[in-house]
C-alpha positions as CSV (number, residue, x, y, z in Angstrom):
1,X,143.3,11.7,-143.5
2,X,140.1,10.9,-144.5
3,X,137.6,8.3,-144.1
4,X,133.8,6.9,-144.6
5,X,131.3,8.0,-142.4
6,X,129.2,4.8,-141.5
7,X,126.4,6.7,-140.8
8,X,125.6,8.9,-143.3
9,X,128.2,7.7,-145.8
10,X,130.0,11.1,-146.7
11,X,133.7,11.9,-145.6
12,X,134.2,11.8,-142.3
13,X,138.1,13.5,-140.8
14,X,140.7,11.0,-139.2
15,X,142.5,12.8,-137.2
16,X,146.6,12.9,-136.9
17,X,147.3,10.4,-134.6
18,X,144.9,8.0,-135.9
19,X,142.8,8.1,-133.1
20,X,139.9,9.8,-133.7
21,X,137.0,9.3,-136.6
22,X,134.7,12.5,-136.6
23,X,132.0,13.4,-139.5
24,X,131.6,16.9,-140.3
25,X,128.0,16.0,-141.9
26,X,125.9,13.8,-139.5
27,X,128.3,14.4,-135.8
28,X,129.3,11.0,-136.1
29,X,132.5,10.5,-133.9
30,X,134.1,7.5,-132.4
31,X,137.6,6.3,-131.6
32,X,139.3,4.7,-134.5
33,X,139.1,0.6,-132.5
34,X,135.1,1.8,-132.5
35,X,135.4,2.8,-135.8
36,X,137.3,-0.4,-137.3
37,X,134.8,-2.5,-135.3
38,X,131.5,-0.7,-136.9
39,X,133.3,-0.7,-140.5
40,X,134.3,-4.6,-140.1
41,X,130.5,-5.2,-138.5
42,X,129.2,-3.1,-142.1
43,X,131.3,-5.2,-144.7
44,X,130.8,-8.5,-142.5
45,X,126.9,-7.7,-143.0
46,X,127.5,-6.6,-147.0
47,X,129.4,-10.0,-147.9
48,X,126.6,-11.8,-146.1
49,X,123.8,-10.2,-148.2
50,X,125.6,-11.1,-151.8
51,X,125.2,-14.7,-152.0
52,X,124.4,-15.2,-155.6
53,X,121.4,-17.6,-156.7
54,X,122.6,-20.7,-157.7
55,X,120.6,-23.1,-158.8
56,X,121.5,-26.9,-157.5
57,X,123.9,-25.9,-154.6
């Protein structure tokens, strides 16, 4: 399977047992709880940096 590097953004090899995240490009490995915490962490931060302008609120 594949999935997103966090690092360097490219794809990055899940391994068989879903246990594993490892990035051919940048060496980026972790386990895959490491890996769900770092990607949760990312689109936490994301979602926090789109609030829209509105005026009056």
């Amino acid at each position: 399977m594949d999935a997103r590097c966090p690092e360097c953004e490219n794809v990055a090899i899940l391994d068989e047992n879903i246990s594993n995240v490892k990035c051919p490009h940048c060496n980026f490995e972790a386990d895959y709880d490491a890996y769900l915490e770092i990607m949760k962490d990312q689109a936490i931060n994301m979602a926090s940096d789109y609030i829209p302008k509105r005026p009056g609120i």
